[in-house]
Structures are given as structure tokens and as C-alpha cells.
C-alpha positions as CSV (number, residue, x, y, z in Angstrom):
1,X,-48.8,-67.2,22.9
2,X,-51.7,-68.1,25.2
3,X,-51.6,-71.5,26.9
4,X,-54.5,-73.3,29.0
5,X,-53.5,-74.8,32.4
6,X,-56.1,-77.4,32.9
7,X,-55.5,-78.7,36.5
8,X,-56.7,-82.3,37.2
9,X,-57.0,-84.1,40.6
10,X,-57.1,-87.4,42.1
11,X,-59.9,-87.1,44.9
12,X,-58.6,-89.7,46.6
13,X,-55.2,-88.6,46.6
14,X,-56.6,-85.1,47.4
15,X,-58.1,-86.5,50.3
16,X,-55.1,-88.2,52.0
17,X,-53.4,-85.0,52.2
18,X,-53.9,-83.2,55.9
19,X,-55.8,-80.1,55.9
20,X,-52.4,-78.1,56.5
21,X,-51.1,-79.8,53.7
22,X,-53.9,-78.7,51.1
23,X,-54.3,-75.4,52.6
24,X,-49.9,-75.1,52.0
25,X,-50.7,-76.0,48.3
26,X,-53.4,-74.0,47.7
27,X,-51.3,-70.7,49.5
28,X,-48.6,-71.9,47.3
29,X,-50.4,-71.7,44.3
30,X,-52.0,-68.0,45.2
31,X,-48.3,-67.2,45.8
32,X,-47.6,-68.2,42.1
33,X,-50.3,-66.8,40.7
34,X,-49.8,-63.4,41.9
35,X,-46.0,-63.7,40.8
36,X,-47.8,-64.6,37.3
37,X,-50.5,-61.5,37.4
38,X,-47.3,-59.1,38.3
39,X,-45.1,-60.5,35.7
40,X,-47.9,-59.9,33.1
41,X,-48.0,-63.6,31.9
42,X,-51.0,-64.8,34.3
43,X,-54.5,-63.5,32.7
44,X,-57.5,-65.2,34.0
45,X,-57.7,-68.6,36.6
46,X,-60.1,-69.6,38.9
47,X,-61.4,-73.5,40.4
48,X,-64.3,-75.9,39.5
49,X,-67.0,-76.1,41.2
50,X,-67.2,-80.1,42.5
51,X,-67.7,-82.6,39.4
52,X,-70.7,-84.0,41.2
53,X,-72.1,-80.7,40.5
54,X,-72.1,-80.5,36.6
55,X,-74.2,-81.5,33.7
56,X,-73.1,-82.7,29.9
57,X,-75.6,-81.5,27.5
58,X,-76.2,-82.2,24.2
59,X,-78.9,-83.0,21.7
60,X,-79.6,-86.1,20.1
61,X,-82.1,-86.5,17.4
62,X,-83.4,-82.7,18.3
63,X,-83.9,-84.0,21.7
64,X,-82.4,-82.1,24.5
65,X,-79.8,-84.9,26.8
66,X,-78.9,-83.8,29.9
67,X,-76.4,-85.4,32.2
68,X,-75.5,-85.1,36.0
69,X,-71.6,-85.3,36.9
70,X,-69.4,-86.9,37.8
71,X,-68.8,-88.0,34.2
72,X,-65.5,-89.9,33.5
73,X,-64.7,-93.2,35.1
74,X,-61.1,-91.7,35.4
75,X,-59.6,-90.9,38.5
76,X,-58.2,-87.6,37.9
77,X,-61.4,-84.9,37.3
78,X,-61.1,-81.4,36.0
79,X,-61.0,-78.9,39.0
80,X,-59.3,-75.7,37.6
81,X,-57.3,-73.9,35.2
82,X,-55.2,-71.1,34.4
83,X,-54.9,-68.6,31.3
84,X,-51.6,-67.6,30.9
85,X,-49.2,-65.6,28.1
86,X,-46.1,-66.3,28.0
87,X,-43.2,-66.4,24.8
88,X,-43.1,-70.0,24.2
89,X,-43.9,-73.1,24.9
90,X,-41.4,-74.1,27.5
91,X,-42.3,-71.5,29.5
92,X,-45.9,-72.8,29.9
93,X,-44.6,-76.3,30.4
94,X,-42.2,-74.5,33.3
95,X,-45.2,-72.8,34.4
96,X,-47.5,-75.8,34.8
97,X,-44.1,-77.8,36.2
98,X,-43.7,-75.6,39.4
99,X,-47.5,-75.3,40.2
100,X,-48.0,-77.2,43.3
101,X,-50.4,-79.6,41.8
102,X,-48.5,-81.5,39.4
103,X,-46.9,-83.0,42.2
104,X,-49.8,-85.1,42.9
105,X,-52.1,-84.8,39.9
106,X,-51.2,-84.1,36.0
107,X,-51.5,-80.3,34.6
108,X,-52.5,-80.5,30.5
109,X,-50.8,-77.8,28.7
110,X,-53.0,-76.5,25.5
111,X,-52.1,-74.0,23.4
112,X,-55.1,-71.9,22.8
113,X,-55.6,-71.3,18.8
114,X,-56.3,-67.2,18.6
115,X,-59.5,-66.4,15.8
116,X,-60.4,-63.4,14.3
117,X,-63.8,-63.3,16.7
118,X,-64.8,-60.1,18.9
119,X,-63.2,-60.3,22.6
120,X,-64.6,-60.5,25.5
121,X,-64.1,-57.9,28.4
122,X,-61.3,-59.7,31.0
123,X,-63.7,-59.8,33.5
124,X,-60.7,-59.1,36.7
């Protein structure tokens, strides 16, 4: 089963951390990461670029509506995610449990619904 990661951060919590403390967590999570890749479970991750630098798009009455980030009025913003395979669901939630984010910010945990539709190369 695949599972999304979505990693979510508090910038303000972010930025009460030192910078050895952020540059810990973020070795921490390459660490786990490459244990994912080598196990076979860890397919595709990579961050966000900055909130601030994003639009929502839609169209409205056949009118093209473009908005600049940030969006949400929460405090937590979208800055990452993983791909991952794994056998069930606990491992995912295990997964998503030991990254070193969740310790300051939530992880969401989505199962990702498989269609019958042409794949895409894995770009790594």
C-alpha cells in the first residue's frame, strides 16, 4: 500500500529552534530516509518551496483566479512530504511517528487510492 507523508510546520515553532537544532532534524530525517530508500519502502520525497511562494488557482465563472500564498490562517503550513510503500497501515503511522518532525509539528498519513491510469517515470 502506498501512503502520503504530508509534513506540516509551525513557522514559529520552526524558528525558535537553534540552527544546530534544525540542521540535527533535518540530518535526522536524511538518515531515515535513506534507511527507507534501502529498505524498499521510501519511493519519492522532497520539501516545499516557502508558502509565501505559491499560488491557488482556479476558475470562476470561466474566469481565471489566481492567488498569492500564504493561504491558510492556520499555523501549521504544508512544507513536505514523503511517498512511501509499506504492508499496512501501522507501518506508515510508525513511519510518520519516528520522523523527526512530528515532534514539533503534525505528519497527515493518507493512503493513496491506486487507478487504473498510465504511470509516470519515478523521476530518482
Amino acid at each position: 500500500m502506498k501512503y502520503l507523508l504530508m509534513i506540516y510546520e509551525n513557522a514559529e515553532v520552526w524558528g525558535r529552534l537553534s540552527e544546530q537544532e534544525r540542521d540535527a532534524m533535518n540530518s535526522e530525517g536524511g538518515r531515515l530516509w535513506q534507511e527507507l530508500v534501502a529498505s524498499g519502502e521510501g519511493i519519492f520525497a522532497e520539501p516545499l518551496a516557502d508558502p509565501a511562494d505559491s499560488h491557488i488557482v482556479r476558475v470562476l465563472n470561466g474566469e481565471r483566479v489566481i492567488t498569492d500564498g500564504p493561504f491558510a490562517e492556520a499555523k501549521e503550513q504544508f512544507v513536505g512530504f514523503l511517498v512511501i510503500e509499506v504492508a499496512s497501515e501501522e507501518r506508515a503511522v510508525e513511519i510518520a511517528a519516528s520522523w523527526p518532525n512530528a515532534r514539533y509539528s503534525p505528519l497527515e498519513v493518507r493512503l493513496i487510492r491506486v487507478f487504473n491510469a498510465p504511470q509516470v517515470p519515478n523521476p530518482a
